[in-house]
N, C-alpha and C positions, 0 to 999 in steps of 0.2 A: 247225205241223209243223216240224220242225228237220232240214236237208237235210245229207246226212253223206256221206262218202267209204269204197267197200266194200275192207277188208282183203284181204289176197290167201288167208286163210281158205279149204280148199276145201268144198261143203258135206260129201265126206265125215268133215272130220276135223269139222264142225258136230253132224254125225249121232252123232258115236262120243262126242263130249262131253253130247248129249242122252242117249243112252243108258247112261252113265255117272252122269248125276244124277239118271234113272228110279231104277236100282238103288240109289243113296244115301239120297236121298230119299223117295223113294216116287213114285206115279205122279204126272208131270207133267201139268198142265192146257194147254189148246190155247195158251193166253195165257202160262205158263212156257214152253213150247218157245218162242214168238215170241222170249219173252224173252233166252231162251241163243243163239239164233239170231242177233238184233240186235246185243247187244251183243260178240258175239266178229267176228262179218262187216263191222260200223260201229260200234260203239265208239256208239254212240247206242240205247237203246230208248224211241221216241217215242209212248205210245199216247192221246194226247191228239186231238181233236176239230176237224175244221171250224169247229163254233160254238162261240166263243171262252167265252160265256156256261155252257157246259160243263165246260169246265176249272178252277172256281175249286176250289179243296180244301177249301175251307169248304161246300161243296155236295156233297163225296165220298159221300154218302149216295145221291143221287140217280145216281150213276153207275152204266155199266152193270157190270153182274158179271164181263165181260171184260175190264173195266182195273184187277181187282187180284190181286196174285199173292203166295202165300206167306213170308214174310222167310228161308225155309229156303233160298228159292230164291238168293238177295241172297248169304246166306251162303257157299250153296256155288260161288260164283261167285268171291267173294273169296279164297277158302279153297283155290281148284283152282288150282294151277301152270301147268296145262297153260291152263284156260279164261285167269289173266290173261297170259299169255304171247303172245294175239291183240288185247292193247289196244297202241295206242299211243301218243308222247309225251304227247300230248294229252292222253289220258284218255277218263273213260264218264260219258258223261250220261243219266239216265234223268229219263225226262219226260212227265208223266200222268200217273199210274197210282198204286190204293190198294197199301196193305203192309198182309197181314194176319200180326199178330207183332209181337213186337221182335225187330230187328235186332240180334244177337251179333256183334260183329266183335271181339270182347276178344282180344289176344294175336295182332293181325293183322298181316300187312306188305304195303304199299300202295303200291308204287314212285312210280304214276301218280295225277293230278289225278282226282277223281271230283264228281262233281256232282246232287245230286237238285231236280229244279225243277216245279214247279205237282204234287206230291206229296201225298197224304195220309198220314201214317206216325202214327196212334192212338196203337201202342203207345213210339213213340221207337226211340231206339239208342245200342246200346254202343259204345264205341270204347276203350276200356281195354285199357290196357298192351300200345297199337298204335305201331306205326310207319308212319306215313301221310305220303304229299304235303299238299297240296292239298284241304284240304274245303269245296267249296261245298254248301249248302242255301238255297234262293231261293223265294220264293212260296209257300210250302206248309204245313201244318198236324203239330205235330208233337207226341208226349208228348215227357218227357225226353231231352237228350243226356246219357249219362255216357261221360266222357270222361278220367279224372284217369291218374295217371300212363302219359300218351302223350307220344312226340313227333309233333310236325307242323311241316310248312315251313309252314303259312298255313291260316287258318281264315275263312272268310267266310260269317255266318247273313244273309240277310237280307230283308223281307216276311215274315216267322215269325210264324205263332200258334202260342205252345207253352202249353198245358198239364203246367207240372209243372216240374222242375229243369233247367237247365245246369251242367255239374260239369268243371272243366276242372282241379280241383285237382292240384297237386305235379306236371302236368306242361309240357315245354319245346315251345315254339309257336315258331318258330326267327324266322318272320319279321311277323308280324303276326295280332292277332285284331280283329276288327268284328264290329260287332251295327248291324246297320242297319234301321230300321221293325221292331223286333220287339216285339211286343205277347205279354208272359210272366204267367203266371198260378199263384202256389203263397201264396195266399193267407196272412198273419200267418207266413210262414217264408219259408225260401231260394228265391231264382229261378236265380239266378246265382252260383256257389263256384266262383274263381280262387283259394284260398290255397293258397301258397307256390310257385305257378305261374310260372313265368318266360316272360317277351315281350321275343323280340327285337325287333321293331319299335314298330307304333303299337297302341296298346289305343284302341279308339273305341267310343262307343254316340254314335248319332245316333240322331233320333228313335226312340226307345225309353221303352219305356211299360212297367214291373215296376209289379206286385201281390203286393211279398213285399220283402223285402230281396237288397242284392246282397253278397257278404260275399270280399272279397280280401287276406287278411291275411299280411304277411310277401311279397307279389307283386314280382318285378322287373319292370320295364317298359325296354327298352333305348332308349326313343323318348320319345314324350310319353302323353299319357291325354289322351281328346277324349273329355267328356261333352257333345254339345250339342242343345238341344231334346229334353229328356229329362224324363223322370217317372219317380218314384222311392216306392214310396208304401207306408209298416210305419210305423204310427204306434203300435204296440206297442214298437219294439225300434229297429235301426238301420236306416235306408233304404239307406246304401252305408259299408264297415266298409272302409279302407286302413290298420288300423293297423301300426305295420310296415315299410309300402312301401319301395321302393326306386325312385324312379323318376328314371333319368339325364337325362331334358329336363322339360319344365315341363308342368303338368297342369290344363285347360283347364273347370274346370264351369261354362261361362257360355252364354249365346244360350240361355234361356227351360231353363235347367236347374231342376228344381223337387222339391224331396225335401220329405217328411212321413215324422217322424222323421230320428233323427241322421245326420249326416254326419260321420264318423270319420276322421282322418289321424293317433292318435296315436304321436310317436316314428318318423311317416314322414319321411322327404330326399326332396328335389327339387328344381328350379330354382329356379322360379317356382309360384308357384298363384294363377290368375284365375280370380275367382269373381262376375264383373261379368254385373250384371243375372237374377242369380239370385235366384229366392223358396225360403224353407228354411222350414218350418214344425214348430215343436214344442211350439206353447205352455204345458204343463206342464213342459217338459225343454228337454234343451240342443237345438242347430242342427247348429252345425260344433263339436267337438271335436276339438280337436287339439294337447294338451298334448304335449310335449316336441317338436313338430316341428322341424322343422329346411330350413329355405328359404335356398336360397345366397344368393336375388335379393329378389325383392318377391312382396308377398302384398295383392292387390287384389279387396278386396268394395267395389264402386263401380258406379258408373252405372245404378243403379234396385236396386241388391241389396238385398233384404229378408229381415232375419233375424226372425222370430214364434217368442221361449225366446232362450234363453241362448247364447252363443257362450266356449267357454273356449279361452285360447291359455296355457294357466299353462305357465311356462319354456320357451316357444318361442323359435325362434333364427331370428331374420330376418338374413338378408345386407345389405339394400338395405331399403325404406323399406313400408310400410301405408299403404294409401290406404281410405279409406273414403266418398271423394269424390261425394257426392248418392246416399248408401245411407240403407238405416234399419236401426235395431235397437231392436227392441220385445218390451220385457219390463216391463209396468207390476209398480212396487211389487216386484220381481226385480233381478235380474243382465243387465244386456243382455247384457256384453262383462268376462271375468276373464281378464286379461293380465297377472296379477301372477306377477313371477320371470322375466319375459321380457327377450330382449336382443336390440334391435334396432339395427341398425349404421347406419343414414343418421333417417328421418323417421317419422312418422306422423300423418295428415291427415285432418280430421275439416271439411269444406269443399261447397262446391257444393251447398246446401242440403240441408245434413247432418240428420239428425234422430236423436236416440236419446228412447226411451220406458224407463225403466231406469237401475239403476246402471254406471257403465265404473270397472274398475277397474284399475289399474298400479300396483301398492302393489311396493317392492321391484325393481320395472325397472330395464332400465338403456337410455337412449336416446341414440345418439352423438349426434346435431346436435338436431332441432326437433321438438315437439308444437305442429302447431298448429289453434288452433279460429276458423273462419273461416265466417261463413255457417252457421250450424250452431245447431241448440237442442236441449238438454238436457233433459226433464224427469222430475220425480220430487221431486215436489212432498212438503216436510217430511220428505226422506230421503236418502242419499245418493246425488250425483245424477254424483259427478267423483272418484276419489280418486289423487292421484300419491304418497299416503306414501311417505316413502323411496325414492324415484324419484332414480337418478343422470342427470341429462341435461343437455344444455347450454343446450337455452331450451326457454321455454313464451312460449306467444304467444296472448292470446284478443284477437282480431280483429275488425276490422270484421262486425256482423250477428250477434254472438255470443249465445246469448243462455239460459242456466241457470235454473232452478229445482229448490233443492235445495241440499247442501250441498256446496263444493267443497273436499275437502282435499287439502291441498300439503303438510301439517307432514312435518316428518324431512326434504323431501327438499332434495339437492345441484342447485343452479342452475350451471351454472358459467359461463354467460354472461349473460341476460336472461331476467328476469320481465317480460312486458309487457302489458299491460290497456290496450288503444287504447281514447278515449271510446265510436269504434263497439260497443263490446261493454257489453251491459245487463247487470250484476249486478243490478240494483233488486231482484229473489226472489231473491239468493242468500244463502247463509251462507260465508263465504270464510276457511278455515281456514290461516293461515300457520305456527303453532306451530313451534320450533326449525328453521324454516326458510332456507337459507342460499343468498343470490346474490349473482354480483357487481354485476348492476345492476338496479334498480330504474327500469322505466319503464312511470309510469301518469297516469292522465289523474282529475282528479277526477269529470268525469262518469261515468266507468266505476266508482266505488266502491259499493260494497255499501251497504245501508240502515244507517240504526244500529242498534247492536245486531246485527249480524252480521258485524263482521270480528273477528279473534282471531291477535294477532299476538306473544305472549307467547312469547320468545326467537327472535323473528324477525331474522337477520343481513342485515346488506345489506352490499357494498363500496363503491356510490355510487348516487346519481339521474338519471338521464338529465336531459341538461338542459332538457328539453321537458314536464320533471312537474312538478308543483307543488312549488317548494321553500322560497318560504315560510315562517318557522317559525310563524306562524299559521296555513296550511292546512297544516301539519304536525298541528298540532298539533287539528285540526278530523277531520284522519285517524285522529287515535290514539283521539280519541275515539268514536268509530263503535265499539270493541269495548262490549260488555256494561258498566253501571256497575254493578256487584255488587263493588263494591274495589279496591284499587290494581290499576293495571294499567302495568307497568315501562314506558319507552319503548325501542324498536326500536333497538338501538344498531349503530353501524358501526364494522366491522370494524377493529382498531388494524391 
């Protein structure tokens, strides 16, 4: 029971507002009078149970017939001047009790915080093209919210079983929306539609469990986006759709975030996006999508993240560095990872017992300082398993633990500091493609060289050799022979 403070309401003006919603609505039930009574005298209508085992609203079936009251009732409550004019700062919490109806409150205005908690609402409710404070719903079972173009100072759903849509599209949430433990259900379609919504503060789902896709396209967010311990699950279409976004702090899908089907950012801004310890599942299609993004800072799929399909970043714009530091990405005989046309302004790290199942591509990049592959195996065995064509960047580094199968091509692209091949790093299965390839230094180790017959280094430019490589012109020349002997093959000449 929820202990409340009585307004200075008298019951005759209580009386003359019951009889006022006789006449509007039609005759009031024993449990509608309680109703109008409570919430004008306390600001509370509580008709919940001693035994707590009562109260759940996933059990509203079993409830007794006195604890639920018509939505005309709700209505005309929000709707009477006079009745909200005995609420105070505080607001109206109504607590128990079934709603039978949907709730209309379209084209409503709600000074005060209102609250419905351990609730049954079947049919749902409107809040369109309101003007409301404060909306909490907490514990309770609900159909659909629609909700689009409204504004609200703050929205808080949370312990929800809904059945059916949230729709908070094309309107302003002034200071934050959450989704806390909501278990949502609209099967192979939308659960949740934010597009072209605006959030001034934090946009959150914690534990949160969708059976349908969440779709916020074109969305501002004035804060950050906190997906954590989430389930995401349209393996038809997209699991969660930010093409678009705008989001001014960093946006957070990590702590056991897990979508089936896509995860969309295309052409979204934001800080930062950590995506660590995330499982993404698409295995006929892509994961994350998120071609032309735009990241001011860094973009981190690491610390267990598992991509199952394809991940494409084509012409994204990183600020700061990619980590993909003891992640995977598994796409046999596919695309793990298509990052071609991309420009990334510090690094990219493929380390910490890295694994890709799949082709990674950067054909076309442009990387300010380092690629490096550290710890880490490639496979994609008799196919392409690495490709940097055309890649401008300043070093590549396969490192200690490194370890490919497949083919890795480098030709076209611009080195402008090191190529390095530590012995740590096993070519033994690869094909190492250097064609019109141009760096200034060359540092490698003979045990890191590819098999014979698998390097191909036909217009391949160097400025010098580190002096720690074989320089030799007999193991030179033991290097040059490892391409294909199917006919001359020029040697690698350095730059005049």
């Amino acid at each position: 029971m929820i202990v409340s403070t009585s307004n200075a309401s008298s019951d005759q003006e209580v009386n003359l507002l019951i009889d006022l919603a006789n006449k509007q609505i039609g005759q009031l039930s024993k449990t509608e009078e309680l109703f109008i009574k409570l919430a004008i005298k306390f600001n509370v209508v509580d008709l919940s149970v001693p035994d707590i085992s009562n109260n759940n609203p996933w059990n509203s079936e079993k409830w007794a017939k006195e604890r639920t009251i018509r939505a005309e009732v709700i209505e005309w409550f929000f709707f009477n001047e006079q009745a909200k004019k005995q609420v105070g700062l505080k607001g109206i919490h109504f607590n128990g009790f079934k709603i039978q109806g949907n709730i209309n409150l379209d084209n409503c205005t709600i000074s005060f915080p209102f609250k419905f908690e351990l609730c049954a609402i079947p049919d749902g409710i409107i809040l369109t093209n309101s003007n409301l404070n404060t909306v909490t719903i907490k514990s309770s079972t609900i159909g659909s919210i629609t909700a689009y173009l409204s504004t609200i100072k703050i929205v808080y759903l949370e312990h929800l079983e809904i059945f059916g849509k949230i729709d908070f599209s094309s309107s302003l949430i002034m200071k934050g929306l959450s989704f806390d433990k909501i278990n949502i259900t609209n099967k192979n379609s939308t659960t949740v539609a934010l597009n072209d919504t605006v959030v001034g503060g934090v946009l959150e789902f914690v534990s949160f469990k969708s059976d349908g896709g969440v779709t916020a396209l074109s969305i501002e967010v004035g804060s950050i986006l906190k997906i954590h311990d989430s389930q995401i699950f349209n393996p038809t279409g997209a699991a969660l759709s930010l093409d678009g976004a705008t989001i001014k702090g960093s946006a957070f899908l990590d702590q056991s975030y897990h979508a089936v089907g896509e995860t969309r950012f295309i052409d979204a801004t934001l800080q930062n996006l950590y995506m660590d310890g995330a499982l993404m599942e698409n295995p006929r299609g892509q994961t994350l999508v998120a071609d032309g993004i735009v990241i001011k800072e860094d973009l981190r799929l690491s610390n267990t993240f598992k991509s199952i399909g394809k991940i494409s970043l084509q012409n994204a714009k990183i600020g700061g560095s990619i980590y993909f530091s003891a992640g995977q990405l598994i796409n046999p005989s596919g695309d793990a990872l298509q990052a071609s046309g991309s420009r990334i302004g510090r690094s990219v790290y493929f380390d910490e017992n890295f694994i890709s199942k799949g082709a990674i591509w950067f054909v076309g990049s442009h990387i300010n300082s380092d690629l490096v592959f550290q710890n880490a195996t490639f496979n994609n065995p008799n196919l392409l398993v690495i490709t940097l064509s055309q890649t401008e960047i300043r070093s590549i580094c396969f490192d200690n633990n490194f370890k490919a199968v497949g083919l890795i091509d480098i030709s076209g692209a611009r080195i402008t500091n090191i190529l390095q091949i530590y012995d740590g790093a096993d070519l033994s299965e690869s094909i190492l493609n250097l064609r019109n390839t141009r760096v200034k230094t060359l540092n490698d180790r003979k045990e890191s060289w590819p098999a014979n017959g698998n390097l191909f280094i036909n217009g391949f430019i160097y400025e010098e050799i580190f002096d720690k490589s074989p320089l030799e012109v007999n193991e030179r020349i033991k290097w040059i022979e490892l391409q294909p002997q199917d006919g001359f093959k020029p040697q690698p000449k350095v730059d005049p």
